[in-house]
C-alpha positions as protocol buffer text, in pm:
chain_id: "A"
residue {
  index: 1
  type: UNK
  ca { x: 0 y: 0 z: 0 }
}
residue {
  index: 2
  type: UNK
  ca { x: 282 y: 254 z: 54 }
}
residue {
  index: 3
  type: UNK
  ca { x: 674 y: 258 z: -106 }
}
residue {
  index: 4
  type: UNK
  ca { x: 751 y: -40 z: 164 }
}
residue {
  index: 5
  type: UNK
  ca { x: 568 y: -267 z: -57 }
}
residue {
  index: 6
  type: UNK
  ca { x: 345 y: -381 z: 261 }
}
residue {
  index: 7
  type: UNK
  ca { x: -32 y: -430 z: 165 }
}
residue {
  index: 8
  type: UNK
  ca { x: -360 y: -461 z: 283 }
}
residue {
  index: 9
  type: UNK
  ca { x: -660 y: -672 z: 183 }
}
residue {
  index: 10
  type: UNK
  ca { x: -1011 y: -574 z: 297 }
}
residue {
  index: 11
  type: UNK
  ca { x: -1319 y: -744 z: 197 }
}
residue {
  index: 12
  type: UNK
  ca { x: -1606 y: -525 z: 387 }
}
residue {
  index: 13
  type: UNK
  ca { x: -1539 y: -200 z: 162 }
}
residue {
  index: 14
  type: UNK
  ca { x: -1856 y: -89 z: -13 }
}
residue {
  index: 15
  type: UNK
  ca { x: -1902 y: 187 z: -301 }
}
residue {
  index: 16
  type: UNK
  ca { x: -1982 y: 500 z: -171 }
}
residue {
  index: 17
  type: UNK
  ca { x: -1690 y: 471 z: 116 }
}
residue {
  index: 18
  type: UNK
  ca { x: -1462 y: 759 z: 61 }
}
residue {
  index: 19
  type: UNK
  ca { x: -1242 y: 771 z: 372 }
}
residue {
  index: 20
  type: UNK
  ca { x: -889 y: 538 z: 379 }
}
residue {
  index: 21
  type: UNK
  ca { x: -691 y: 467 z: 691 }
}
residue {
  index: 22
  type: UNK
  ca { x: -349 y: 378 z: 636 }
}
residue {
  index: 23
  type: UNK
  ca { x: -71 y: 207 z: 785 }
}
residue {
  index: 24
  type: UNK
  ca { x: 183 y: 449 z: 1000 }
}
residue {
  index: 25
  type: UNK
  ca { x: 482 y: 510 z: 771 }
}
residue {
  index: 26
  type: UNK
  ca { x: 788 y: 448 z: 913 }
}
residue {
  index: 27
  type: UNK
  ca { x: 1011 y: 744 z: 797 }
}
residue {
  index: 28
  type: UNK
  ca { x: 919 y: 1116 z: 748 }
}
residue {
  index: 29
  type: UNK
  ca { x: 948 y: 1319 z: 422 }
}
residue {
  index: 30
  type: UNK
  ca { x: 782 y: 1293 z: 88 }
}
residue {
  index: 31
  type: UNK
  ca { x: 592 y: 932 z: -19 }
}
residue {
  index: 32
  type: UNK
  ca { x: 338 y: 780 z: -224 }
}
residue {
  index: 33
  type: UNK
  ca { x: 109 y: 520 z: -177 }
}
residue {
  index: 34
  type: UNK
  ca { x: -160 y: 331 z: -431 }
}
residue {
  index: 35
  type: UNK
  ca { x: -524 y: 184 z: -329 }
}
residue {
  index: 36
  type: UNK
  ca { x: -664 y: -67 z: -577 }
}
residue {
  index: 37
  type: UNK
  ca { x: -1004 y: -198 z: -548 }
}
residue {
  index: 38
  type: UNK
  ca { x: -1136 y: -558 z: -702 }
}
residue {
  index: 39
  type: UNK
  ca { x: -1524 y: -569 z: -722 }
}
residue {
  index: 40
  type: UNK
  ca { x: -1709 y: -911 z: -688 }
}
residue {
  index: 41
  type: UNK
  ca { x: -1701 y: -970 z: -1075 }
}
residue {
  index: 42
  type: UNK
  ca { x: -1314 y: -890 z: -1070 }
}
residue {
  index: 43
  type: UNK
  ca { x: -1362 y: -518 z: -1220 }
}
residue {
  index: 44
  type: UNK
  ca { x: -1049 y: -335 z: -1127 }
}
residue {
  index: 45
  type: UNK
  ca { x: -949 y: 66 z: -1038 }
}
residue {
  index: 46
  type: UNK
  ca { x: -649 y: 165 z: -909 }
}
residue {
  index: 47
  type: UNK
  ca { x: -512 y: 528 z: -791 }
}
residue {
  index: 48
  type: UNK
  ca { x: -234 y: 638 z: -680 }
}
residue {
  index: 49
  type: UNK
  ca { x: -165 y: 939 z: -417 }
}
residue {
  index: 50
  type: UNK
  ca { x: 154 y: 1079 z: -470 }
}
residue {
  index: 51
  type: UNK
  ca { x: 328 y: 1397 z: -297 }
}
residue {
  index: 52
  type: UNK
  ca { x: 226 y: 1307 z: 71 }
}
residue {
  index: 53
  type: UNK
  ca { x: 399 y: 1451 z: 348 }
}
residue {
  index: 54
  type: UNK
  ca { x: 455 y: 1266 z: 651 }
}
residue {
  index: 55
  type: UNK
  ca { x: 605 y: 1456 z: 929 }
}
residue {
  index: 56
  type: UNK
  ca { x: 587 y: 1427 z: 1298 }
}
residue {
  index: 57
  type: UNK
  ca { x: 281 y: 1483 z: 1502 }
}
residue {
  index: 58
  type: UNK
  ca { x: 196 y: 1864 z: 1586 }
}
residue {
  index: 59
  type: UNK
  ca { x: 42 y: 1959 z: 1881 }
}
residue {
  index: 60
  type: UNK
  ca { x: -271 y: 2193 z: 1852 }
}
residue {
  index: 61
  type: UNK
  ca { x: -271 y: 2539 z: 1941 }
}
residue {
  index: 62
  type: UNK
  ca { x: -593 y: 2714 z: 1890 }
}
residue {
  index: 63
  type: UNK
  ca { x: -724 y: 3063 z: 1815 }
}
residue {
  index: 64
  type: UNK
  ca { x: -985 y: 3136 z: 1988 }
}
residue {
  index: 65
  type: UNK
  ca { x: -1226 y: 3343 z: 1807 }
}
residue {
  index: 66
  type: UNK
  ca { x: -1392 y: 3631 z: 1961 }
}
residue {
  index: 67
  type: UNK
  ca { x: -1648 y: 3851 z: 1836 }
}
residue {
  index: 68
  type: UNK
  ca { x: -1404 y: 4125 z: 1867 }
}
residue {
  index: 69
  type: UNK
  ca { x: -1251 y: 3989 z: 1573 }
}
residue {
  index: 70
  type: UNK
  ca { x: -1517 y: 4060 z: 1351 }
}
residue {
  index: 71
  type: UNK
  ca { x: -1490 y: 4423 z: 1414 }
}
residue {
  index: 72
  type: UNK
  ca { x: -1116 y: 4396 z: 1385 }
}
residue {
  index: 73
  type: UNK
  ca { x: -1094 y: 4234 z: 1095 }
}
residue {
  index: 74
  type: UNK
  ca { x: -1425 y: 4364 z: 928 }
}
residue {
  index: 75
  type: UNK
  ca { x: -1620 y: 4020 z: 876 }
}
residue {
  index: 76
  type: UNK
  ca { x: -1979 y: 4082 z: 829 }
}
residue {
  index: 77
  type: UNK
  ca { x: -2202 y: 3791 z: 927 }
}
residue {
  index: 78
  type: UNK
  ca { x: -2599 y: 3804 z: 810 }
}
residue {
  index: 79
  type: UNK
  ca { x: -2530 y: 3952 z: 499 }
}
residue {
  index: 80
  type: UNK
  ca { x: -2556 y: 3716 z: 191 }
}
residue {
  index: 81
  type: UNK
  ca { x: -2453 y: 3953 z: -98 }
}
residue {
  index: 82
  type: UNK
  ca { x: -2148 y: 3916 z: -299 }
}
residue {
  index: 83
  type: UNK
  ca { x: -1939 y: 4222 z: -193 }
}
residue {
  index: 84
  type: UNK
  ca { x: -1959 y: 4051 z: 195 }
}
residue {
  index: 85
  type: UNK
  ca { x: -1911 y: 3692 z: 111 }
}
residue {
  index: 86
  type: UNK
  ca { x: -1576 y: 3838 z: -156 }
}
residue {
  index: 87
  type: UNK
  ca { x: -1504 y: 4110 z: 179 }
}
residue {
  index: 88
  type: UNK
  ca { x: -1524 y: 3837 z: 415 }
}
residue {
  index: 89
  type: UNK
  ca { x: -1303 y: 3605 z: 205 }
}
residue {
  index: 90
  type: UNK
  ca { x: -1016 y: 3849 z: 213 }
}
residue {
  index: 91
  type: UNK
  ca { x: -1101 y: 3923 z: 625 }
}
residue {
  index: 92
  type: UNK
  ca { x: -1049 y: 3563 z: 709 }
}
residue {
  index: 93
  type: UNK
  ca { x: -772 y: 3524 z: 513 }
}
residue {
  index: 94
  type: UNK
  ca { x: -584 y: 3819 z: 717 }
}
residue {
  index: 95
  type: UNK
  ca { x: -722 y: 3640 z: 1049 }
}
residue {
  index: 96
  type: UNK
  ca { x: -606 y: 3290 z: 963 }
}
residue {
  index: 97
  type: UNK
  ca { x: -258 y: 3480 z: 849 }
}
residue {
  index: 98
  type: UNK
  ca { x: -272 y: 3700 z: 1177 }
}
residue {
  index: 99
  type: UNK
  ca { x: -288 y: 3312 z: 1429 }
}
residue {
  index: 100
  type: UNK
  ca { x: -68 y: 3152 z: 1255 }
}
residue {
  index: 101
  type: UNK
  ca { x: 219 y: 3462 z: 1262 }
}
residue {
  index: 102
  type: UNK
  ca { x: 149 y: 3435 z: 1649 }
}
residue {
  index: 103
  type: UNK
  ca { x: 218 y: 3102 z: 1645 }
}
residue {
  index: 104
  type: UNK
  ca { x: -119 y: 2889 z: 1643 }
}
residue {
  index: 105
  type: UNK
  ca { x: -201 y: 2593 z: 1395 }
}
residue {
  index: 106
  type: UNK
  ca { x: -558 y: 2642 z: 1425 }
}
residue {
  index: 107
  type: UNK
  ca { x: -881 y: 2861 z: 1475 }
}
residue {
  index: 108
  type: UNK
  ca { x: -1214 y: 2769 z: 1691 }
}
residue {
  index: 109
  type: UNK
  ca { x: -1464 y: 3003 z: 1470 }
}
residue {
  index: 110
  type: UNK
  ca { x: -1751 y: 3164 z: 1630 }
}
């Protein structure tokens, strides 16, 4: 299933699954793995996932929102039109750049 060449049969996947688990790779960096699935009549599909980084665990740290931030960073909320949802788009964007310059990895929204 990944570059190690180990593999994994499963016989209880059903169409309309979309989420894979797999095995803990062993080194960090850059890897690929491939996923092919055999149907009952022995119709194949294969894919591969290339360009996945593997790194070591990080350990949350968490914005908390506050409603100050909407005022500070001009989000409007209950407004549907285009200029807010295109304003809004460009707010977040400086919010989720603002946590992460002081250091978080994450944001609890409102």
């Amino acid at each position: 299933m990944n570059n190690d060449n180990a593999s994994e049969v499963r016989q209880t996947t059903h169409a309309g699954l979309f989420a894979i688990q797999t095995p803990a790779f062993t080194t960090q960096g850059q890897t690929w793995f491939s996923v092919e699935c055999i149907d009952s009549d022995g119709v194949s599909s294969f894919t591969q996932y290339f360009d996945v980084l593997v790194r070591d665990a990080v350990t949350p740290n968490y914005y908390p929102m506050a409603n100050a931030d909407l005022s500070a960073y001009n989000i409007k909320i209950n407004d549907d039109s285009v200029n807010a949802a295109l304003n809004n788009k460009s707010a977040l964007s400086n919010l989720f750049a603002a946590a992460k310059q002081n250091g978080y990895n994450g944001i609890v929204m409102l």
